[in-house]
BAFI-3210 file (N, C-alpha, C; in Angstrom, 3 decimals, decimal comma, padded with zeros to 6 digits):
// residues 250
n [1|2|3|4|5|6|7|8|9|10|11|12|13|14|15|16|17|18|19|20|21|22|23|24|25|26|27|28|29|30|31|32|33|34|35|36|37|38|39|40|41|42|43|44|45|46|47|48|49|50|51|52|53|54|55|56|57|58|59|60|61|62|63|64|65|66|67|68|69|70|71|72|73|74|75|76|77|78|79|80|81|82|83|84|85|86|87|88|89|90|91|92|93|94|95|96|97|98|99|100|101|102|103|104|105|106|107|108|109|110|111|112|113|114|115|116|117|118|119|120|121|122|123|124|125|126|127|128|129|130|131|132|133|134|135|136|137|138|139|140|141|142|143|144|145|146|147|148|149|150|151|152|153|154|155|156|157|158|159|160|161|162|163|164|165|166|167|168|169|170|171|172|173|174|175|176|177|178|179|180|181|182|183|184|185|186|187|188|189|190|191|192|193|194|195|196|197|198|199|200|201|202|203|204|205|206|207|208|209|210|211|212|213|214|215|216|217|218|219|220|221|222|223|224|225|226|227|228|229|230|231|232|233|234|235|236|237|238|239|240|241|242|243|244|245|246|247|248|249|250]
n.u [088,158|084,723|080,996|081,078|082,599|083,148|083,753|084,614|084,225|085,169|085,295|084,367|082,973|083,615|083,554|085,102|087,614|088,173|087,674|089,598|091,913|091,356|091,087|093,630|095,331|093,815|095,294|094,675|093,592|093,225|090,252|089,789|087,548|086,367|084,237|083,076|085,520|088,057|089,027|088,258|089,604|091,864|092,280|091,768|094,127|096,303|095,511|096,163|098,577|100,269|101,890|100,494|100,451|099,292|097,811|097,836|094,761|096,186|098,162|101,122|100,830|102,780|105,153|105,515|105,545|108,000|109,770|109,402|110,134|108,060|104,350|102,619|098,908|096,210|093,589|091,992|091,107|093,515|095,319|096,658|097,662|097,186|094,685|091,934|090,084|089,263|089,419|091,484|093,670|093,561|095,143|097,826|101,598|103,004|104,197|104,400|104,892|102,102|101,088|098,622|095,779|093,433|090,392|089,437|089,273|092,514|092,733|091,945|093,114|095,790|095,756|095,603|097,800|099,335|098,445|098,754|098,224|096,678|094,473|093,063|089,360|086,164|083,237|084,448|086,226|085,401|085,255|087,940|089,293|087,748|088,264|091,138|091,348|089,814|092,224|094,925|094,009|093,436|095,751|097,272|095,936|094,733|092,211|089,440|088,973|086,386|086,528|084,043|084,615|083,157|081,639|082,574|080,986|080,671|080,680|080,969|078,449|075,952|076,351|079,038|080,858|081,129|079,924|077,589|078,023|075,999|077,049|079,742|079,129|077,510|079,893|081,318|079,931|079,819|082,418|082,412|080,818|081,885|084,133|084,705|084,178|083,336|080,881|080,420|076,945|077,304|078,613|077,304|075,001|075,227|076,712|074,539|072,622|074,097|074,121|071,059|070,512|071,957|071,266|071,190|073,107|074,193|072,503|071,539|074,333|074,128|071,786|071,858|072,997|075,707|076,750|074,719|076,030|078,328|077,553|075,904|078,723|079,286|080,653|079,787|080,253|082,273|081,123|079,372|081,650|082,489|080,503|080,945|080,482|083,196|085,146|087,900|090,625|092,904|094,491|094,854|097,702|098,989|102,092|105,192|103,820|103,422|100,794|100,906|100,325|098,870|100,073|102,557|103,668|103,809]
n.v [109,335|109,726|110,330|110,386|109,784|107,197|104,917|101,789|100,741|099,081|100,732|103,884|107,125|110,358|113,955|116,736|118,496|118,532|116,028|114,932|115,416|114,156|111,209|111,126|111,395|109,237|107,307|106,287|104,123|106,486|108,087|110,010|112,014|114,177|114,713|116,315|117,921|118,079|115,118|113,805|115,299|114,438|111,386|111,795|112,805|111,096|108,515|109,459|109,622|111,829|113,112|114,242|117,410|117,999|121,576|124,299|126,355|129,203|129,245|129,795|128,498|128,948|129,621|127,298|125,331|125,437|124,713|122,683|121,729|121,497|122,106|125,119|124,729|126,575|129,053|129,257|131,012|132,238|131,552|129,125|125,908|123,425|122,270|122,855|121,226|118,074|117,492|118,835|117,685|115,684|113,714|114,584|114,982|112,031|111,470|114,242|117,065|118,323|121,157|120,942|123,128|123,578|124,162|122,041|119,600|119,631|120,547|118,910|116,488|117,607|118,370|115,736|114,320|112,488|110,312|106,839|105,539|107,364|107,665|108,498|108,962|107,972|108,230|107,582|105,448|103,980|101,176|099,914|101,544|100,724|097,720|097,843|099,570|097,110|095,299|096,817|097,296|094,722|093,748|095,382|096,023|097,889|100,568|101,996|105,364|107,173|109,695|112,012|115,294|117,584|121,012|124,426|127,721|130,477|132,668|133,078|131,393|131,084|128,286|127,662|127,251|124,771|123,316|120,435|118,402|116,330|115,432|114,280|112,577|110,662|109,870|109,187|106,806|105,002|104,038|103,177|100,733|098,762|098,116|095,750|095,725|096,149|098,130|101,567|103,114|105,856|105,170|102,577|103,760|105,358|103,987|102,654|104,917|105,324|103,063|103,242|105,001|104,238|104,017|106,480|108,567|110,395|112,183|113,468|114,337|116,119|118,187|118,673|121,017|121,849|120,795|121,938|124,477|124,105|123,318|126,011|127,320|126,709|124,155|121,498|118,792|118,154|117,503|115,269|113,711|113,055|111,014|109,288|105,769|103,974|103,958|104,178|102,315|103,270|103,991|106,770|107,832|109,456|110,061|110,889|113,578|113,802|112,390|109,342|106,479|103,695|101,179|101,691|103,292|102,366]
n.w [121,454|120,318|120,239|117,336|115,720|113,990|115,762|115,902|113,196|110,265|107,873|106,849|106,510|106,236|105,674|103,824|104,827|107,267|107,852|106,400|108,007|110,365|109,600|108,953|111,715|112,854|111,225|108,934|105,861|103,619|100,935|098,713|097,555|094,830|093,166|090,728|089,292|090,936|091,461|089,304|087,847|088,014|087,907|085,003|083,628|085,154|083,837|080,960|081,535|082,850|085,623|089,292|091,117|093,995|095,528|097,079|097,264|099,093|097,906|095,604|092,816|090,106|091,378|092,916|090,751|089,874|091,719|091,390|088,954|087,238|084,941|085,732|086,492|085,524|084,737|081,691|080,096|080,794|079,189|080,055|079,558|081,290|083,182|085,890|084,916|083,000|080,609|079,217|079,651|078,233|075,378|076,446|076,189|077,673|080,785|081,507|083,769|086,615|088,611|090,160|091,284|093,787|095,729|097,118|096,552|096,492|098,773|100,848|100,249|100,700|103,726|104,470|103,881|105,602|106,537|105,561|103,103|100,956|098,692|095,277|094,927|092,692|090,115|088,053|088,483|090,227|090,600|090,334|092,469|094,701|094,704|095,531|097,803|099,307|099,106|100,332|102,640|103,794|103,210|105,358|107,965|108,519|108,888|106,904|105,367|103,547|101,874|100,901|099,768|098,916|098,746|098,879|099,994|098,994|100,663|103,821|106,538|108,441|108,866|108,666|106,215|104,383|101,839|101,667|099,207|096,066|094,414|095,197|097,627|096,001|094,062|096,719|097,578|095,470|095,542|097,648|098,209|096,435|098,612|100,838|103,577|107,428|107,687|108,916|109,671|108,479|106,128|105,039|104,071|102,554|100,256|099,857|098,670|096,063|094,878|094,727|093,089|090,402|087,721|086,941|086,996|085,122|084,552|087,190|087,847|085,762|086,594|089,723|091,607|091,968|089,214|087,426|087,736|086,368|083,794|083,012|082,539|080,310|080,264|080,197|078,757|080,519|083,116|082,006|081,187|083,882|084,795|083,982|084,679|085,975|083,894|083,997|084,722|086,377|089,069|091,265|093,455|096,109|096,532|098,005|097,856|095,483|092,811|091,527|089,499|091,577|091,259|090,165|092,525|095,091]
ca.u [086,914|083,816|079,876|080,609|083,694|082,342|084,418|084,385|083,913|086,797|085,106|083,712|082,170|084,250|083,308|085,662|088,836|088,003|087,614|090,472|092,886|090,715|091,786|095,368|095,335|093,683|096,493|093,439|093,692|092,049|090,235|089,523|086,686|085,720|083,716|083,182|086,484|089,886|089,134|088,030|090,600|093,292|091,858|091,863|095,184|097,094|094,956|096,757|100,386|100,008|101,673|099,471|100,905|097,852|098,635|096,460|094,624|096,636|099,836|101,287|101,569|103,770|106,334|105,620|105,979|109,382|110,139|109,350|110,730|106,588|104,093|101,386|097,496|095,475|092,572|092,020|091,231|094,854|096,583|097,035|097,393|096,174|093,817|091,240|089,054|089,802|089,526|092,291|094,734|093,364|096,383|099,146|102,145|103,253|105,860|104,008|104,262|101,414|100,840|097,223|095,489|092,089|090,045|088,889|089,822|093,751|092,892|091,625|094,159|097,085|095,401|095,276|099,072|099,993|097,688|099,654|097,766|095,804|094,141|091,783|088,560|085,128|082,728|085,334|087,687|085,197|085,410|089,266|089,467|087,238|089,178|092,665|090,833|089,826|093,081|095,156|093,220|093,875|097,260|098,187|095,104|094,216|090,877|089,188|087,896|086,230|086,381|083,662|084,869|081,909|082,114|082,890|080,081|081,559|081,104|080,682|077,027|075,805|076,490|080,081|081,878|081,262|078,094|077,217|077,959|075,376|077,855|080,557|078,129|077,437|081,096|082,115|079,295|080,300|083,914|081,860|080,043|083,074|084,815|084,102|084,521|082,289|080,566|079,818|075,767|076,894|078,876|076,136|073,605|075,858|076,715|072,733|072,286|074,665|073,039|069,384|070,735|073,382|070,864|070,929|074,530|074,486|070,920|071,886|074,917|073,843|070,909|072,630|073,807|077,391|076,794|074,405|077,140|079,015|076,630|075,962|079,628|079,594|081,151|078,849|081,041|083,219|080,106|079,031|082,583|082,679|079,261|080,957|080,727|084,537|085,578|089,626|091,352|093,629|094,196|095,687|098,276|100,056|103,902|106,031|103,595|102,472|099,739|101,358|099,221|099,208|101,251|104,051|104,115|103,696]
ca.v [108,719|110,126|109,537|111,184|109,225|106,235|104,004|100,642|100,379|099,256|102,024|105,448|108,245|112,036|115,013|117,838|118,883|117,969|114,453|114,165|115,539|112,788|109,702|111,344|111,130|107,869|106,562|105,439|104,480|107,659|107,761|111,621|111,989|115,017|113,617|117,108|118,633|117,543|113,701|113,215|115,542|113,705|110,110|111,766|112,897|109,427|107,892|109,683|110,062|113,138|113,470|115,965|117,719|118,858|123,018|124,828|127,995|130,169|128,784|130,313|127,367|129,366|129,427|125,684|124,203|126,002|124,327|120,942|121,508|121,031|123,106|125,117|124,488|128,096|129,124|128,790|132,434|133,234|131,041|127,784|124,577|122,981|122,984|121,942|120,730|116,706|117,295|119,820|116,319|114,334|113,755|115,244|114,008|111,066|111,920|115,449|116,999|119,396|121,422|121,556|123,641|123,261|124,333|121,220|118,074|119,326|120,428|117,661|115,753|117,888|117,922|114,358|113,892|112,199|109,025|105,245|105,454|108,628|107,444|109,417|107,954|108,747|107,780|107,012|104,332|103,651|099,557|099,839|101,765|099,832|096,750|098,390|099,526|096,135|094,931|097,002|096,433|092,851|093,937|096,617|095,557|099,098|100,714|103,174|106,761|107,526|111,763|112,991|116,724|118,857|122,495|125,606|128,531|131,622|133,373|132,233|131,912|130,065|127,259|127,549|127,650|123,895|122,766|119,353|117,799|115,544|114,277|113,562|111,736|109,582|109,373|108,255|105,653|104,247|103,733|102,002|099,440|097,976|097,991|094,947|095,794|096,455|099,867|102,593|103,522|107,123|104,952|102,219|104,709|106,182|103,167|102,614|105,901|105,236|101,477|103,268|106,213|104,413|104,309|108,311|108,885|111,397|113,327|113,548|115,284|117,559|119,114|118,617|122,622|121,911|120,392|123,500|126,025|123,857|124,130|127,326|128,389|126,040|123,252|120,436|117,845|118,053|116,910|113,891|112,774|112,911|110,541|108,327|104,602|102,510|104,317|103,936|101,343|103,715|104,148|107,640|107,276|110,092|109,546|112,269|114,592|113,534|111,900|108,523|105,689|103,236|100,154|102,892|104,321|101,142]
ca.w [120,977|120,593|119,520|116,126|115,124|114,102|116,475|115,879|112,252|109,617|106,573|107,782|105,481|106,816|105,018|104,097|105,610|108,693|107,786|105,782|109,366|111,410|109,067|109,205|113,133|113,100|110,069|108,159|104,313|102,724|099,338|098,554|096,654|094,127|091,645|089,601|088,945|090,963|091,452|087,695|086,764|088,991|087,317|083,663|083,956|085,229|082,827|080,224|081,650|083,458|087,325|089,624|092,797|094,724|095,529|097,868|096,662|099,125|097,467|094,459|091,873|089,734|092,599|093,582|089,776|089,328|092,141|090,984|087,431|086,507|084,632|086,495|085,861|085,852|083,748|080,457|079,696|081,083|078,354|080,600|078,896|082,125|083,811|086,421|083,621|082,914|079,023|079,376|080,128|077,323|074,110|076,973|076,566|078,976|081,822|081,995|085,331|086,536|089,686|089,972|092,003|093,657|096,920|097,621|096,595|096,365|100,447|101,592|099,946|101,609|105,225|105,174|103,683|106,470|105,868|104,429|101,853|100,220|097,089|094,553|093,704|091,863|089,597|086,748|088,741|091,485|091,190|090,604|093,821|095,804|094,960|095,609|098,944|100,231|098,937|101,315|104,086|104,473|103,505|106,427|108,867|108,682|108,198|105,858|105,426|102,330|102,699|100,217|099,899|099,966|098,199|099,314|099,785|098,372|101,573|105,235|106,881|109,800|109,285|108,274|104,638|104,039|101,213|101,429|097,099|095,663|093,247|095,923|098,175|095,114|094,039|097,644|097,444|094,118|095,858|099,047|096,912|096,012|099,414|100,971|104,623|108,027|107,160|109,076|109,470|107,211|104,775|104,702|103,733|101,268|099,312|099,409|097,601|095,219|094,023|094,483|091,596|089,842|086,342|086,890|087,431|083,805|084,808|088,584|088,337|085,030|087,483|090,815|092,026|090,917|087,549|086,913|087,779|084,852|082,246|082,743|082,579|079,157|080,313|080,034|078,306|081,748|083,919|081,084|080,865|085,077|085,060|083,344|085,551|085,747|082,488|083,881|086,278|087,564|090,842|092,234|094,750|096,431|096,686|098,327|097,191|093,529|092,503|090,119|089,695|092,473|091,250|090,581|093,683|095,893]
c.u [085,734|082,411|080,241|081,870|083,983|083,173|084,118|083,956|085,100|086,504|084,278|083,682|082,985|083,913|084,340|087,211|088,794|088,109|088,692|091,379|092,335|091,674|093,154|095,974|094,964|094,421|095,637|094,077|092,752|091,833|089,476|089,051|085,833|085,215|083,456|084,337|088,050|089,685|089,168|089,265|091,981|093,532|092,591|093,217|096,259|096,558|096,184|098,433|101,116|100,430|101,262|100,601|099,940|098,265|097,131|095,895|095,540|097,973|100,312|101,906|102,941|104,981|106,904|106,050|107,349|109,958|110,218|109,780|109,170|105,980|102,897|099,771|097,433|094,473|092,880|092,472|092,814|095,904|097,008|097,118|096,422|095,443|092,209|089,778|089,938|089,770|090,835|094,125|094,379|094,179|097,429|099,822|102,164|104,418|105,154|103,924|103,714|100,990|099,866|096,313|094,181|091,623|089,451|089,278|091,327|093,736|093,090|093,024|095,971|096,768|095,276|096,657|099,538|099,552|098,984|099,767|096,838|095,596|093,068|090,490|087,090|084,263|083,840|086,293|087,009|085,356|087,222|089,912|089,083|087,900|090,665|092,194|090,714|091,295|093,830|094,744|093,574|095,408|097,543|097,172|094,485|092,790|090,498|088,463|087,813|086,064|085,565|084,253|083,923|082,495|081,975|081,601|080,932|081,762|080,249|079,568|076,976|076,161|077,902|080,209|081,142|080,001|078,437|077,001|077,095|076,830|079,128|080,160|077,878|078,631|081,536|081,477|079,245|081,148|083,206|081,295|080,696|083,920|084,060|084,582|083,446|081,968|080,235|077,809|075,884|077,739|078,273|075,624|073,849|076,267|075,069|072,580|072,756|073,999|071,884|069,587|071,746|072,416|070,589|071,915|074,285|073,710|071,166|072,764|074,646|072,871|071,160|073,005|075,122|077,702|075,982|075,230|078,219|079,335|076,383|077,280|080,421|080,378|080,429|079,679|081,679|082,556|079,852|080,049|082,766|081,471|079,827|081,660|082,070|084,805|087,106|089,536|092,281|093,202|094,636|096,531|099,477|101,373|104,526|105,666|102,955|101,887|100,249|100,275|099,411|100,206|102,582|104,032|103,870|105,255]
c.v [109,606|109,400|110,005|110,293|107,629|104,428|102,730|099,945|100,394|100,184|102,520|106,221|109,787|112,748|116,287|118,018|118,066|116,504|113,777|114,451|114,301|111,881|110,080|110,870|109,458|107,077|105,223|105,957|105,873|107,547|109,463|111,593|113,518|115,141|115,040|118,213|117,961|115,844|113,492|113,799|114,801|112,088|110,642|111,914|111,778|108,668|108,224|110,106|110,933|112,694|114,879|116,563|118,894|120,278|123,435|126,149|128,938|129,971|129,562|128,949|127,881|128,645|127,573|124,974|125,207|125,069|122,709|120,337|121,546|122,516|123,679|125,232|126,196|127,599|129,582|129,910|133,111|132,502|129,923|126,821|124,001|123,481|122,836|121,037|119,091|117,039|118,531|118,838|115,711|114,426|114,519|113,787|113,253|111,595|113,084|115,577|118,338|119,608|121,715|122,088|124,087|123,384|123,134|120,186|117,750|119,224|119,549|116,510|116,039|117,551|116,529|113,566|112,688|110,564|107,863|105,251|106,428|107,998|108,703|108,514|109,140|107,936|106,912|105,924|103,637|101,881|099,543|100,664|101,052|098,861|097,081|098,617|098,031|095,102|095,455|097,184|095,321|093,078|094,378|096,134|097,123|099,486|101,960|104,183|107,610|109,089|112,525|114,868|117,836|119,929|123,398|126,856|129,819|132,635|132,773|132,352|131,185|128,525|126,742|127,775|126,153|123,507|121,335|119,272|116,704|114,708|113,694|112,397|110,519|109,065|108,445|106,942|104,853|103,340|102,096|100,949|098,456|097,382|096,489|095,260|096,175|098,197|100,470|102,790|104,864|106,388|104,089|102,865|105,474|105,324|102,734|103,570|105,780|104,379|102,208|104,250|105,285|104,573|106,032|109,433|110,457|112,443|113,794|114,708|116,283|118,685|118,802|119,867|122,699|121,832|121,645|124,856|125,503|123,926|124,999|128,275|127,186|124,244|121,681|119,064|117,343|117,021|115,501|113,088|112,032|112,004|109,334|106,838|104,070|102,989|104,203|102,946|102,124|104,419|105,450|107,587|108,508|109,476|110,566|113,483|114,912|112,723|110,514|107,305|104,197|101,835|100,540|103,174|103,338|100,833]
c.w [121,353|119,806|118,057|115,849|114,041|114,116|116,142|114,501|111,174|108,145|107,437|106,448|106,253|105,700|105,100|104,497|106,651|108,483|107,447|106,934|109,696|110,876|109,572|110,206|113,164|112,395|109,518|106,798|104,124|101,739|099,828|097,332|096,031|093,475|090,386|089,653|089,349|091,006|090,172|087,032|087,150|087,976|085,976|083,101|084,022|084,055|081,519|079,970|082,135|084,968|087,952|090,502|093,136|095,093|095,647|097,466|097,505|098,426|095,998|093,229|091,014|090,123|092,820|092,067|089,330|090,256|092,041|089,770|086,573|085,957|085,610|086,027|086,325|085,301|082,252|079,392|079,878|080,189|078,691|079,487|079,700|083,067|084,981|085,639|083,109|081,440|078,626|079,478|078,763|075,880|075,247|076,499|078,269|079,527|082,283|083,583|085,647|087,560|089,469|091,004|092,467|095,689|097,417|097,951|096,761|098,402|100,998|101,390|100,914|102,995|105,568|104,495|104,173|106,435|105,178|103,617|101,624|098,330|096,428|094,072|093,056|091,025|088,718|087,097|090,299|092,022|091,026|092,429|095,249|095,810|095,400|097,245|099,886|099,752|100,499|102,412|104,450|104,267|104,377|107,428|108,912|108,553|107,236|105,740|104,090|102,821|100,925|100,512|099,951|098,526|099,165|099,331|099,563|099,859|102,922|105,691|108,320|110,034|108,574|106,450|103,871|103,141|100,608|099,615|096,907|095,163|094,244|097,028|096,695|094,303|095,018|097,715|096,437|094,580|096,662|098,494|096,670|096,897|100,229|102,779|106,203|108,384|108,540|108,590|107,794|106,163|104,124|103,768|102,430|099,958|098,905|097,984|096,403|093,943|093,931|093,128|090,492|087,757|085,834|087,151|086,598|084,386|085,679|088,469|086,784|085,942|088,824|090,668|091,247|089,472|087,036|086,924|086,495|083,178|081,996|082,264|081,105|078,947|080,869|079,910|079,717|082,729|082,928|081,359|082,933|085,402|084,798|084,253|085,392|084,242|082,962|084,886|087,044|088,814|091,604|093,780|094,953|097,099|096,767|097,416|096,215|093,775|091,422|090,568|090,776|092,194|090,992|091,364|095,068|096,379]
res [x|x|x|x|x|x|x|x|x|x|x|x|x|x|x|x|x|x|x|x|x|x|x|x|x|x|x|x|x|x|x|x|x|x|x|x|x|x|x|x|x|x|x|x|x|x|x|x|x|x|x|x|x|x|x|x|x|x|x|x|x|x|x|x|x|x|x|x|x|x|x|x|x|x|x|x|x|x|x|x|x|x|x|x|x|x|x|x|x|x|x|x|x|x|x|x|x|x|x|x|x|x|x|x|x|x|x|x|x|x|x|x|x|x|x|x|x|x|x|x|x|x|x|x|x|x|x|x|x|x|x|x|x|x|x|x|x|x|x|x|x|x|x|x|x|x|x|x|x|x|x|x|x|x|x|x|x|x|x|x|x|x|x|x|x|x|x|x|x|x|x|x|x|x|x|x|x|x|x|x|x|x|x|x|x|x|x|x|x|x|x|x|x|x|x|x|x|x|x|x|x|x|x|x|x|x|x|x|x|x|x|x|x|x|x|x|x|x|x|x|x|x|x|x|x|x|x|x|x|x|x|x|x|x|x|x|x|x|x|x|x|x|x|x|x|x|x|x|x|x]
***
């Protein structure tokens, strides 16, 4: 125990890697939140019939979806089908299985494996998560650690690798909104933000840092469709590994 842990509360706010080990250790539900790229694409995906298996950038997907019988996500330019882009899933067939591969949201997701329950949430499934959240809770007695993910700075500075995400901060507070449980001061504050923006979800994350590195690199549509409030009910639920939607994998 320490002052930074935020002892004594059954939902907590963790950031990053780091946050998602903590819950692990503490064998807290996790909800792993990326709201522009692997969460939405994780959501868009199940939505449409698609299983993920998270795959860490040093990993060679290749390697790993031979090993799973699955196909592997890349980029687009290299001929992929898939791809960390959620409109890249949309008309797949159903059954599809796709190793997708992502510095963030797949991390967090592996470093915190170990977790009961590891869900995905986000703008697009945030009241289906939150209810699935205070569901198992009263089911297991357990408590909860929403783990906004953060981005990556291309190269290391003072103050580490890690850059605080608008849009995941307002993803994880979408989730919290919904959770009905005794908050945390930083997940408080974060479901606040969420309710004080939610008529600015679209605008927010188009000029938000991340959503500008989107548009600029043409992919606009990606960010709009990722704005978009409770557009699915599913639930992401890792199961030895994959990502199937949580009343399958229960």
């Amino acid at each position: 125990m320490n002052d930074f842990d935020q002892e004594g509360y059954a939902c907590r706010l963790e950031w990053g890697w780091q946050g998602a080990e903590w819950a692990a250790e503490r064998g807290d539900i996790l909800v792993v939140v990326d709201t522009l790229r692997f969460s939405t694409t994780v959501i868009t995906a199940l939505a449409n019939g698609v299983s993920l298996f998270p795959c860490l950038e040093e990993e060679d997907a290749l390697q790993v979806a031979k090993q799973w019988h699955a196909e592997a996500s890349g980029k687009r330019s290299e001929g992929c089908r898939y791809t960390l882009s959620p409109s890249s899933y949309k008309g797949a067939e159903p059954g599809t299985r796709v190793v997708l591969g992502s510095r963030n949201g797949a991390a967090c997701s592996r470093y915190g494996e170990r977790v009961p329950y590891l869900l995905i949430g986000a703008l697009l499934n945030a009241r289906a998560v939150g209810g699935a959240v205070t569901r198992l809770m009263a089911e297991t007695g357990r408590n909860v650690t929403i783990n906004p993910c953060g981005e990556r700075w291309l190269a290391s500075n003072r103050d580490g690798t890690l850059r605080v995400a608008l849009e995941d901060y307002l993803g994880a507070g979408a989730v919290l909104s919904h959770i009905k449980a005794d908050m945390s001061p930083e997940a408080k504050v974060c479901a606040s933000a969420f309710l004080s923006n939610v008529s600015e979800l679209e605008s927010l994350l188009i000029e938000c840092g991340s959503g500008r590195e989107l548009c600029g690199r043409g992919e606009k549509e990606d960010v709009i469709h990722a704005a978009q409030l409770d557009r699915y009910t599913v639930v992401p639920f890792l199961k030895k590994g994959w990502f199937v939607p949580l009343e399958e994998g229960k």
